[in-house]
Phi, psi and omega in degrees: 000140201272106185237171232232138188264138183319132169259146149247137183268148157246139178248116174265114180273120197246118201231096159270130193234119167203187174262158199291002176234046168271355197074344174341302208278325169309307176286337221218329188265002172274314187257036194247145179060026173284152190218155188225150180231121238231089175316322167312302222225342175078017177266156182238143191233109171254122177273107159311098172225147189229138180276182155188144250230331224184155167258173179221181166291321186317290192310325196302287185297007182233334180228159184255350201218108168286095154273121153261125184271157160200164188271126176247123208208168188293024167221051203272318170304332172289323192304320206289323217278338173305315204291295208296326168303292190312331182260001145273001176262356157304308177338309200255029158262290212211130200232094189275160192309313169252138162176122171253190166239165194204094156308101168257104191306103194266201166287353154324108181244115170264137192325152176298148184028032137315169135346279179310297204299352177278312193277338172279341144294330200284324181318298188317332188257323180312322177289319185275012170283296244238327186242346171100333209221143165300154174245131162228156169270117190208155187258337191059029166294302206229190190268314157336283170348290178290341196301319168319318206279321200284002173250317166331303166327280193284328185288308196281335156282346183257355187065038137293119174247102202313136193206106160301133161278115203328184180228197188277249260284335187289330181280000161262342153326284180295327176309278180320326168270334178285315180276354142291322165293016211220330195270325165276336162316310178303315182284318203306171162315105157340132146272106187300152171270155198056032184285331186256076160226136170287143190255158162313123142346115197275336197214223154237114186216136174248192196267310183312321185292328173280335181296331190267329178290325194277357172302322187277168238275302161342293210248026181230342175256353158243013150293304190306321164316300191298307202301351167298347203237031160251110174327293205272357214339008181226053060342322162107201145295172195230359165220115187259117201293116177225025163211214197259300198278337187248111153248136183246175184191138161303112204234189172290165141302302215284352162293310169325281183305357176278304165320264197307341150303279193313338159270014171259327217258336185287156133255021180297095205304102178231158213281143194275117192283129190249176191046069177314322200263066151264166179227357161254334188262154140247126161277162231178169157252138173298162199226112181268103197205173142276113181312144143350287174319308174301298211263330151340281171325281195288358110021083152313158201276009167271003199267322168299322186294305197313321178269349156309279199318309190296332169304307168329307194265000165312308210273303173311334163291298192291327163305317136343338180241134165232167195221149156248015171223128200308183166077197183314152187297329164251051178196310208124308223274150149190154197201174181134179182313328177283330172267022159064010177103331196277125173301134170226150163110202010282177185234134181263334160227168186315311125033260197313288171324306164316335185268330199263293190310327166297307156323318186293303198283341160288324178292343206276341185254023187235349170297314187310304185328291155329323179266330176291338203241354162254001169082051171272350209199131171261013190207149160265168190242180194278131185306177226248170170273129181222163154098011174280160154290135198241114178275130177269165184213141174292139171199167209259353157105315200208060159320013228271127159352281193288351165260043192226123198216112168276085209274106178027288203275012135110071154222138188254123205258159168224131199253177164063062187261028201270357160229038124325150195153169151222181184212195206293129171355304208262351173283009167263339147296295190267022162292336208266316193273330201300344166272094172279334185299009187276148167318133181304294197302352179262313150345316202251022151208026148281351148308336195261350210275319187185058153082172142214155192243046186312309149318326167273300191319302187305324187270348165280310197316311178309291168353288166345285205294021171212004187277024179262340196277009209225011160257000000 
């Protein structure tokens, strides 16, 4: 028996607010008695719309849902910046449950990667950067047309959130992961048990005492070691081995609370941080192993598939803690080697992040556009990927050879958690690809280690390129 999901009507009061050649009267005569059917649920949204040149007390009390409307026409940068003025001199009248923006498109077509045509993109991300509210586009031709704004609409008064429905490739998707996770658990590396339970402090140590340890005749003879594998070497080292058992190193706080979240949440092996109450240093256990970075190359390539598989269920750990505000587990902030070293934020939601990041990598793909169009380059590659949702995931940001230690007793520790945090599924790929300078054979099994996202790789490569100008 078939049975018919229940409709519910909504009634939406609609207010377009624009200047006089913004199309108002056009937008508001598209969307006034219009009615939308929401295909999940069978709810129907009937729209009320009125144009208007200004907000007043009227619109406050009469309507929920606010459009600045603009023309986009060969004066199209003078209207949005006329749109973008009017909705901050709205703010302070009046803050409707919804409000967007709305391009309404004439016979005005501008050349592809023109000027205009550049600029009519960069709205779409610059306005919810700059103003807080989404941006659309509609020709008013078709029903079609509208639908981005009028589902935009009806989702955001009920708090609805559209959920695709999987295909045949997302369920062969899970298949093919599920049988890799099935497939690395069997190789991997042991894991001791109760390797992240804390032990007591063996002694007493302050910051003077560690300033006097890294001095010493120990910890000048692993500096000198360490230090062929520093970019910078006349910086010095950034970790001093300082005792048989103990390394400190100048760190941020938040790698201590960071550390220390992945060994209560984890079985991930990380070396456990000791003396809290020092304020310049982190202290640490030493971990008596080989970096990657060393040892890797001599490796068998069973030995090489076997720390891909330990990565896997590492990465598979870390995937398990969700988060709702990016970046370090107590801030907000985020940084690291994928951010060129430089702090962005903080960001209070994914949202947020997610807004920024789209800006960063359209600008960054519109400088290539800029080298194509001066004949530096002979092809545009395909604009960067927007509009997904980004689910946070804890990750550790910089999966890099040297922040990987294989320990005498063949368990592989993972160091260097201080721009850790979290973020979008796929950044731990690709943070895993951004070091070309890793052994090809370290390359050609990072698919099995955290996916691959060719679509994110790509859309960071944009990023890159434009993230000096957004610090």
């Amino acid at each position: 028996m078939l049975v018919r999901k229940r409709s519910t009507i909504c009634n939406i009061r609609i207010a377009v607010i624009g200047s006089e050649n913004s199309q108002r009267e056009a937008l508001a005569g598209h969307l006034n008695g219009y009615t939308f059917t929401r295909r999940e649920d069978a709810h129907r949204f009937c729209f009320t719309a009125n144009p208007y040149a200004g907000v007043s007390k009227h619109l406050v009390e009469q309507y929920e849902v606010a459009i600045f409307a603009f023309a986009l026409d060969h004066k199209m940068h003078e209207n949005y910046i006329m749109a973008r003025q009017i909705h901050r001199e709205s703010l302070q009248l009046w803050n409707p449950q919804i409000c967007c923006m709305v391009g309404v498109k004439t016979n005005f077509e501008p050349e592809p990667f023109s000027d205009l045509d550049l600029y009519m993109r960069q709205m779409k991300f610059l306005t919810p950067y700059k103003n807080g509210i989404p941006l659309f586009q509609a020709t008013l031709e078709t029903e079609v047309d509208l639908s981005a704004v009028t589902s935009y609409i009806a989702n955001t008064m009920t708090s609805f959130v559209p959920r695709r429905t999987p295909g045949i490739r997302d369920l062969l998707r899970q298949a093919v992961s599920w049988l890799l996770d099935n497939v690395a658990a069997t190789f991997a590396l042991p894991v001791p048990k109760n390797v992240n339970q804390d032990t007591p402090d063996a002694m007493h140590i302050d910051d003077s005492v560690v300033s006097a340890l890294e001095r010493s005749s120990l910890a000048q003879a692993w500096d000198r070691k360490l230090i062929v594998y520093s970019q910078m070497p006349s910086m010095g080292v950034s970790a001093h081995r300082i005792t048989n058992s103990l390394l400190s190193k100048a760190a941020p706080r938040c790698e201590r609370v960071n550390m220390t979240f992945v060994r209560s949440h984890t079985s991930i092996p990380v070396p456990q941080p000791r003396y809290p109450g020092l304020s310049s240093r982190l202290v640490m256990d030493f971990v008596d192993g080989k970096m990657l970075l060393d040892c890797w190359d001599s490796l068998s390539l069973f030995m090489q598939f076997r720390i891909a598989c330990t990565l896997r269920c590492y990465i598979k750990q870390l995937r398990r803690l969700s988060g709702s505000r990016p970046g370090t587990v107590d801030g907000g902030v985020v940084d690291g080697v994928l951010f060129e070293g430089e702090e962005r934020g903080p960001f209070q939601t994914s949202r947020d992040f997610r807004i920024f990041c789209e800006l960063v990598s359209h600008c960054g793909w519109e400088a290539v556009v800029g080298d194509y169009r001066r004949g530096l380059r002979s092809d545009i590659p395909s604009p960067p990927v927007e509009g997904d949702e980004w689910p946070l995931v804890f990750t550790h940001g910089d999966l890099h050879l040297s922040n990987l230690i294989l320990s005498k007793d063949g368990v592989l520790w993972v160091i260097d958690w201080a721009h850790s945090g979290y973020y979008p599924v796929w950044m731990e790929s690709v943070g895993l690809n951004f070091h070309f300078n890793n052994p090809r054979s370290w390359r050609r099994l990072t698919w099995l280690m955290a996916g691959t996202y060719p679509a994110y790789d790509h859309f960071w490569e944009m990023f890159l390129n434009a993230a000096h100008r957004f610090i």
